[in-house]
C-alpha positions as CSV (number, residue, x, y, z in Angstrom):
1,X,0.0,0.0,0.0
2,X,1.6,3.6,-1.4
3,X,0.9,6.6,0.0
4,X,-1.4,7.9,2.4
5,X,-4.4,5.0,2.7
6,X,-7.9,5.5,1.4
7,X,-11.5,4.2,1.9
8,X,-10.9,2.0,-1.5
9,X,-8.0,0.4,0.5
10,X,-10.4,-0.8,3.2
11,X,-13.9,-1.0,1.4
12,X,-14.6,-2.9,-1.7
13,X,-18.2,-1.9,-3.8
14,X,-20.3,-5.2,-3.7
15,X,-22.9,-5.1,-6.8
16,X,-23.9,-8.6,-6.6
17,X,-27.9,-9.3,-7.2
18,X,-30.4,-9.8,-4.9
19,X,-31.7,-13.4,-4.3
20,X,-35.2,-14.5,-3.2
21,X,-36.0,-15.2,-0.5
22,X,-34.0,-12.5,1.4
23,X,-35.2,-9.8,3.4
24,X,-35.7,-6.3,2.1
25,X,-33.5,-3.8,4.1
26,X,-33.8,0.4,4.4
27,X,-30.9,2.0,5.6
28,X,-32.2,4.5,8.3
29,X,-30.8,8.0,9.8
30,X,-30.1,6.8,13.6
31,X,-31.5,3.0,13.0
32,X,-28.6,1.5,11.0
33,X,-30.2,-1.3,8.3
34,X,-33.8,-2.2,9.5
35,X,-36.4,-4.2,7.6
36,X,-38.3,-2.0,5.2
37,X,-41.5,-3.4,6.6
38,X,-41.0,-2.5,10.0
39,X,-40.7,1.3,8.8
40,X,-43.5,4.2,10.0
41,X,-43.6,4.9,6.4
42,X,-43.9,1.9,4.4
43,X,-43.0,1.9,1.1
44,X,-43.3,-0.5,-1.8
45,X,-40.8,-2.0,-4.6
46,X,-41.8,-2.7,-7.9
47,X,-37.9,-4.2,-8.2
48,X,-37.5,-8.3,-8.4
49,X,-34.9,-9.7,-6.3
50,X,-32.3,-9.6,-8.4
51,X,-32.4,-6.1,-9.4
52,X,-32.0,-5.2,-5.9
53,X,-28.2,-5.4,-4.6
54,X,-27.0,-8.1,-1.8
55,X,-25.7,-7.4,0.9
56,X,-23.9,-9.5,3.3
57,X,-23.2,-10.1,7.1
58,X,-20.7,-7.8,8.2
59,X,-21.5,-5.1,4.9
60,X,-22.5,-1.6,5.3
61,X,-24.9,0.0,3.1
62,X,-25.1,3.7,2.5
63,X,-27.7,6.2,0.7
64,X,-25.5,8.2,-1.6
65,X,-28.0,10.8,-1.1
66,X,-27.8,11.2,2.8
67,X,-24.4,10.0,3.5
68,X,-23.1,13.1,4.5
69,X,-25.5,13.0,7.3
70,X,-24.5,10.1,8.1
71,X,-27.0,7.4,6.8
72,X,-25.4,4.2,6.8
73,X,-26.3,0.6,8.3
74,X,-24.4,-2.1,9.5
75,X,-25.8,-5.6,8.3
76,X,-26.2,-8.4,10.6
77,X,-27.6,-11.0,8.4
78,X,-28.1,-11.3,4.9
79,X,-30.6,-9.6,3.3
80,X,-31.4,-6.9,-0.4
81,X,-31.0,-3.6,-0.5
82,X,-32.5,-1.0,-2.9
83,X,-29.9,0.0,-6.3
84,X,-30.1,3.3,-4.9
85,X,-27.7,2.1,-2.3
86,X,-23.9,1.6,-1.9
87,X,-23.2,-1.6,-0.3
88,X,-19.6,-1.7,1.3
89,X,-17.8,-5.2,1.2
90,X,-15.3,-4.7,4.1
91,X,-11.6,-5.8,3.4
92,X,-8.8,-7.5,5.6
93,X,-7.6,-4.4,7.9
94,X,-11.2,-2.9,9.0
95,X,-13.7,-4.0,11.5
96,X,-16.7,-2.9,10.1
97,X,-18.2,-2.6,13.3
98,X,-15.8,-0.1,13.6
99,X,-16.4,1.5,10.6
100,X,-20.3,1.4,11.3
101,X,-19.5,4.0,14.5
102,X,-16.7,5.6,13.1
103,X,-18.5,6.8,9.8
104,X,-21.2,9.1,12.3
105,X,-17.8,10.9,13.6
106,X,-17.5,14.5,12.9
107,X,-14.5,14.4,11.0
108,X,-15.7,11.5,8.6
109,X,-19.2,13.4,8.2
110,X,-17.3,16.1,6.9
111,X,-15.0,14.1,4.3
112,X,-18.9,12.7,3.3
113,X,-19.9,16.1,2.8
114,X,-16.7,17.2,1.1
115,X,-16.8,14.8,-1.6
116,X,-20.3,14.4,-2.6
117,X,-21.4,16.3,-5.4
118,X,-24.2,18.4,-6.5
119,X,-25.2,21.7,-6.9
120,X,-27.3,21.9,-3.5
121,X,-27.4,20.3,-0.5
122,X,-30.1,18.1,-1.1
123,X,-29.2,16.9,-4.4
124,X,-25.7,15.7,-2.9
125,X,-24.3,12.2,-3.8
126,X,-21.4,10.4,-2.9
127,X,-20.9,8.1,-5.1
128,X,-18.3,4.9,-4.3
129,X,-15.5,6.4,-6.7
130,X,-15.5,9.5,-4.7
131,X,-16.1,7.6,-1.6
132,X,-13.0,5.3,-2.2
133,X,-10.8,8.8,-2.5
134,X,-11.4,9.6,0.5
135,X,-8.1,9.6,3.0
136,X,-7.8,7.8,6.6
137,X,-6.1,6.5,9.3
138,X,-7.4,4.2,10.6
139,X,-6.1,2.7,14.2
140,X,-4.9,-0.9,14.1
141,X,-7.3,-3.7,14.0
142,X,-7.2,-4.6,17.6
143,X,-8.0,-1.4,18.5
144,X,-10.7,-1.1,16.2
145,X,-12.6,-4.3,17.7
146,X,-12.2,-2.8,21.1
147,X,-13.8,0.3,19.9
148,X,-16.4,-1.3,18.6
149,X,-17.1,-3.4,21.6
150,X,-16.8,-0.8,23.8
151,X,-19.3,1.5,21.6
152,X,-21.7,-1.5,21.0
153,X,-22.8,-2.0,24.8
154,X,-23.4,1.4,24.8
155,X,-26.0,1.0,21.8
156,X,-27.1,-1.9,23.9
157,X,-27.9,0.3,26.4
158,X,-29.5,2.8,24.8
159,X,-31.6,0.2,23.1
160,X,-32.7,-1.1,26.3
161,X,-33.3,2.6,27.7
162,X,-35.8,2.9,24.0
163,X,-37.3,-0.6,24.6
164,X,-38.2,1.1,28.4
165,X,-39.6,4.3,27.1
166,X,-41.9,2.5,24.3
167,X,-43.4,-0.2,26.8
168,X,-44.1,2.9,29.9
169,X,-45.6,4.3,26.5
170,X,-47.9,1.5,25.7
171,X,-48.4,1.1,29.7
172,X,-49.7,4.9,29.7
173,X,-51.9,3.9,26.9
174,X,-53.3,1.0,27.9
175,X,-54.0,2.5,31.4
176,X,-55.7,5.6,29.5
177,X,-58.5,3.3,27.9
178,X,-59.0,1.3,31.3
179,X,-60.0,4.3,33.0
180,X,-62.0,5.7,30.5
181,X,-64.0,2.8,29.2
182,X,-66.4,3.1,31.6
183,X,-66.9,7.0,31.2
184,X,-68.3,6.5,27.5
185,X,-71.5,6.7,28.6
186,X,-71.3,9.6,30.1
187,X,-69.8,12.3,26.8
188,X,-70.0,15.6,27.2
189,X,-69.3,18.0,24.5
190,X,-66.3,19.7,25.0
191,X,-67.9,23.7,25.0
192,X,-70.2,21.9,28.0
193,X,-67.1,21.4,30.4
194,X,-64.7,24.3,29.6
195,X,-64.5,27.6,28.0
196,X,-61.9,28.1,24.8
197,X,-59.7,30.7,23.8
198,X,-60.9,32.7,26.3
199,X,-58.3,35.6,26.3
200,X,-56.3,36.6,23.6
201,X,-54.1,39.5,23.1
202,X,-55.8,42.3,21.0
203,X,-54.8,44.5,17.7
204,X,-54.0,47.8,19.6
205,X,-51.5,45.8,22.3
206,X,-48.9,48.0,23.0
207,X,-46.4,47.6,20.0
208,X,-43.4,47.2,22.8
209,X,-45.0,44.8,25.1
210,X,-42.7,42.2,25.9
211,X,-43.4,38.4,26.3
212,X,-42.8,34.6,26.1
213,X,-43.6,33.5,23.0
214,X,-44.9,29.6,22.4
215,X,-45.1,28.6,18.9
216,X,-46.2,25.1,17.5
217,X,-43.4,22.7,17.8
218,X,-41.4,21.7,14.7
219,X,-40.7,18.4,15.9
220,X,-42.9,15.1,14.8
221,X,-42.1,13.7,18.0
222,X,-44.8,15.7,19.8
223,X,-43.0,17.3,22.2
224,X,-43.6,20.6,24.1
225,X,-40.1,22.1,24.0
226,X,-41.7,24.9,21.8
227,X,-40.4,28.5,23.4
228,X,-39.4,30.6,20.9
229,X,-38.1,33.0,23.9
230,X,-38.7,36.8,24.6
231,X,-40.4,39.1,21.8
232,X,-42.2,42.2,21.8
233,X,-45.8,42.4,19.9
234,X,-44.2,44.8,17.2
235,X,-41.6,42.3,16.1
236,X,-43.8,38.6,16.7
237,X,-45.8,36.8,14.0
238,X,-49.2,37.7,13.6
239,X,-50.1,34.3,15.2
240,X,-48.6,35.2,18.5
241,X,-52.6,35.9,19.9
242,X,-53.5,33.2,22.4
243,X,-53.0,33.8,26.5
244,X,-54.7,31.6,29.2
245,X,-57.2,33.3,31.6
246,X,-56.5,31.1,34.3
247,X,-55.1,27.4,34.0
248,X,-56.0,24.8,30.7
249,X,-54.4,22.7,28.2
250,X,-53.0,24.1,25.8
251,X,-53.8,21.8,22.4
252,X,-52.3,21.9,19.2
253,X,-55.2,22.2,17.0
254,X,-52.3,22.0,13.9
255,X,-51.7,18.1,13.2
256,X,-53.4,17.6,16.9
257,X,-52.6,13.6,16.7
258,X,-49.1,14.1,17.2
259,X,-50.4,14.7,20.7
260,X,-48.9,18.2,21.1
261,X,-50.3,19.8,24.7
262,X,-49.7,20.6,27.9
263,X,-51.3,22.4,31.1
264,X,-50.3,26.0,31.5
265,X,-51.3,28.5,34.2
266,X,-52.5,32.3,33.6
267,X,-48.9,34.3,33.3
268,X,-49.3,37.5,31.7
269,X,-45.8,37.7,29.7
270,X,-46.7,34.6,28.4
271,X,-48.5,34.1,24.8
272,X,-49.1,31.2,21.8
273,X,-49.6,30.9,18.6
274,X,-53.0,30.3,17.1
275,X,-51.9,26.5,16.1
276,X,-52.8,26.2,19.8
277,X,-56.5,26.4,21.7
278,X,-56.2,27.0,25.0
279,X,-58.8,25.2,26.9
280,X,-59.8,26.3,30.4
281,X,-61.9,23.4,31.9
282,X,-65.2,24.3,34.5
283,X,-65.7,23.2,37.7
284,X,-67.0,19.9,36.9
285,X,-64.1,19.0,35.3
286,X,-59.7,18.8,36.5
287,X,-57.7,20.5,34.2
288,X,-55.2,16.9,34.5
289,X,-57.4,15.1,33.7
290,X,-58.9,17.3,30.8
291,X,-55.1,16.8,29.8
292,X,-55.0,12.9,29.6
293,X,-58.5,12.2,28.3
294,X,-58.3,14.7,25.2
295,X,-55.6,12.0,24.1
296,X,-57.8,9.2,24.5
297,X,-58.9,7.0,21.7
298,X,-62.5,8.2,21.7
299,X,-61.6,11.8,21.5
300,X,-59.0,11.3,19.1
301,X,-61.0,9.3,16.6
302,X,-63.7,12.6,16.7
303,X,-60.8,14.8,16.0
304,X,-59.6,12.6,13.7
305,X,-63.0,13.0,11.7
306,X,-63.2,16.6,11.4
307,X,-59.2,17.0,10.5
308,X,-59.4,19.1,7.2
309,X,-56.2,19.5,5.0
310,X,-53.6,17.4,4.1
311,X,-50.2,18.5,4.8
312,X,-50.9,20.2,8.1
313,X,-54.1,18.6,8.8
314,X,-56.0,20.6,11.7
315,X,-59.2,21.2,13.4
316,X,-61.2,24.4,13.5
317,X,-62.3,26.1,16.9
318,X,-66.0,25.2,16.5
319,X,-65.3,21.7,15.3
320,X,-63.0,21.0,18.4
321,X,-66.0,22.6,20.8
322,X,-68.4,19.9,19.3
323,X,-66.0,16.9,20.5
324,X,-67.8,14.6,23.3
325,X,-65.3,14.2,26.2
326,X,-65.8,10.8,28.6
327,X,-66.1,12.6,31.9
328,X,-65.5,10.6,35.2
329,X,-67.0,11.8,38.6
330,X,-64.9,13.8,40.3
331,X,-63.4,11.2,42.7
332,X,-62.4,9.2,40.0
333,X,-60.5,11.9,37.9
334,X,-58.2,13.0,41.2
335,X,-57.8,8.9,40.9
336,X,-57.0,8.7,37.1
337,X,-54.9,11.2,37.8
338,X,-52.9,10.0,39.8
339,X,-52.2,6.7,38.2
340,X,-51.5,8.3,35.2
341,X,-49.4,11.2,36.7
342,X,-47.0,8.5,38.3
343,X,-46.6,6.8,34.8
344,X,-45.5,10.1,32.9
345,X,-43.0,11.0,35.9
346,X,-41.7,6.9,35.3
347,X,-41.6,8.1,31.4
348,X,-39.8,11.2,32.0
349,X,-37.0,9.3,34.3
350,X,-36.8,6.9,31.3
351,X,-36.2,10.2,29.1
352,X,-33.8,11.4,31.0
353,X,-31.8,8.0,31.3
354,X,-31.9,7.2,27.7
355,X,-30.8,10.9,26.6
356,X,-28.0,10.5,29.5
357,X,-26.9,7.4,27.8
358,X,-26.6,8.8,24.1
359,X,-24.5,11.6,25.6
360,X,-22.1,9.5,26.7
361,X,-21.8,7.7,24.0
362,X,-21.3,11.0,21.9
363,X,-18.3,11.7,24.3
364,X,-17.0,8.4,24.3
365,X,-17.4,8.2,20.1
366,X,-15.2,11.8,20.4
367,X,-12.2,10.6,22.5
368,X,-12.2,7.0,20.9
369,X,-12.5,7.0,17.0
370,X,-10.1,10.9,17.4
371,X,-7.6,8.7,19.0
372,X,-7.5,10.4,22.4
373,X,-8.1,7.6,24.4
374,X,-6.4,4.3,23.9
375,X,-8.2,0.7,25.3
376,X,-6.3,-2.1,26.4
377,X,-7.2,-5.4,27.7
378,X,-10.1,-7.8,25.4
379,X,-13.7,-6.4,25.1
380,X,-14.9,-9.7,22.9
């Protein structure tokens, strides 16, 4: 080997065929290779086997489209990939274990980026002649695999912190329905039990008036982590209206199934965006519990059913007012409460543990693969 080594010395392009019988794989952003039936978004292949490419134990795939953001996927069986794919046969000298971490490093997302081509950054491609340019140094082969061990019980964990979170998920769920089966009949219409939008800020609000502002969450994982910080009237979008008059839930009525809401209290430097209804339960009802049971499955199929548009679907003011909520007696929503109160505090601990994990990782990822740490001893 002359001269400084390169991808191509370590990485051979495998374009063998597909064969039947093997399972379709999608590469994923953060989910390395997963089967393309087990994706949110499922999508469908016209292709035969054989016009789809193989790829092997031990291979990595890449989209030439997303590489540079690090889109790749480590297979651990056999399986067929889409032609739009690079599939990487490892050679003698690289763990591709390794390789499979070491590719989401800073400094290798940059070479990605680097040599791709195209005019803008979505239209970039790297293409396995320009990836097999690209200069390394990789660490010797024992140290690889103890990288790679090392950095694999970490995705072990971090799995098992995911696998918590979805089941405390399906727990809240589950608990949800159980304590609001028997409240179906009993529906009450939702202007019957609260009051919405019952304050907003007005046209001739002082043009300086200062204030937090809450605007809908970009995110599609519904969360609430939506402050867009301190504006003044004169300088916020024209959808900065919405204030609460004294406590509610404030709802996402933009795409209201991605189960965007929360409870807020009456502050007055404190203002949303119209996306959002802010709905100020009466008497007979806890605001909690308002909280818990508007994500329900019978409230959400009624929503669901008066959704209009397509690529923001979202429901009206006057169609949300004429969605029947399952109210409970009063003794029982301090008790719903409570149970499910306890299982979002257990869901936020397993939030916190599972983003505490991924940090680490990150750290570890930035002393390991830039050399700064050395590992001794067998991880196997």
């Amino acid at each position: 080997m002359s001269g400084r080594p390169r991808l191509g010395d370590f990485f051979s392009n495998r374009q063998e065929p597909g064969r039947p019988g093997l399972p379709v794989m999608s590469v994923t952003m953060n989910d390395s290779l997963v089967l393309r039936d087990d994706l949110d978004r499922r999508t469908e292949s016209a292709l035969r086997p054989d016009q789809h490419l193989l790829v092997r134990t031990g291979d990595i795939a890449y989209n030439m489209m997303r590489m540079w953001q690090g889109a790749r996927g480590l297979a651990t069986a056999d399986g067929v990939v889409s032609p739009a794919y690079v599939v990487l046969a490892p050679k003698p000298g690289i763990d591709s274990r390794f390789a499979y971490h070491w590719f989401k490093s800073a400094r290798m997302i940059h070479l990605f980026w680097a040599y791709s081509h195209g005019l803008t950054e979505d239209r970039l491609r790297l293409y396995f002649d320009e990836f097999a340019e690209i200069p390394i140094a990789p660490p010797p082969l024992e140290q690889q695999r103890r990288v790679a061990a090392v950095l694999s019980e970490w995705d072990h964990a971090i799995d098992r912190a995911e696998r918590l979170v979805a089941a405390n998920r399906l727990a809240y769920r589950a608990e949800l329905e159980r304590l609001t089966a028997h409240a179906t009949s009993n529906l009450r219409r939702l202007d019957k039990i609260s009051r919405v939008n019952l304050r907003s800020l007005s046209a001739k609000t002082d043009q300086n008036f200062a204030f937090d502002y809450f605007d809908i969450a970009a995110g599609e994982d519904g969360s609430n982590d939506d402050l867009s910080g301190k504006i003044t009237f004169k300088s916020a979008p024209s959808r900065a209206r919405r204030m609460v008059a004294h406590e509610g839930v404030v709802y996402s009525t933009v795409r209201p199934l991605l189960r965007r809401l929360f409870v807020a209290r009456c502050r007055e430097d404190a203002v949303y965006s119209t996306g959002y209804s802010i709905i100020e339960p009466l008497e007979c009802c806890l605001v909690g519990y308002l909280k818990h049971v508007l994500v329900s499955r019978v409230v959400e199929r009624q929503v669901y059913a008066r959704l209009t548009g397509s690529g923001y679907p979202a429901i009206s003011e006057n169609d949300l007012a004429e969605v029947k909520i399952p109210l409970l007696s009063m003794d029982k929503q301090l008790a719903a409460c409570e149970i499910l109160g306890g299982i979002e505090k257990q869901q936020s601990l397993y939030l916190q543990y599972a983003n505490t994990v991924r940090v680490q990782k990150t750290a570890l990822m930035q002393k390991l693969l830039a050399g700064d740490w050395h590992l001794g001893g067998s991880f196997e």
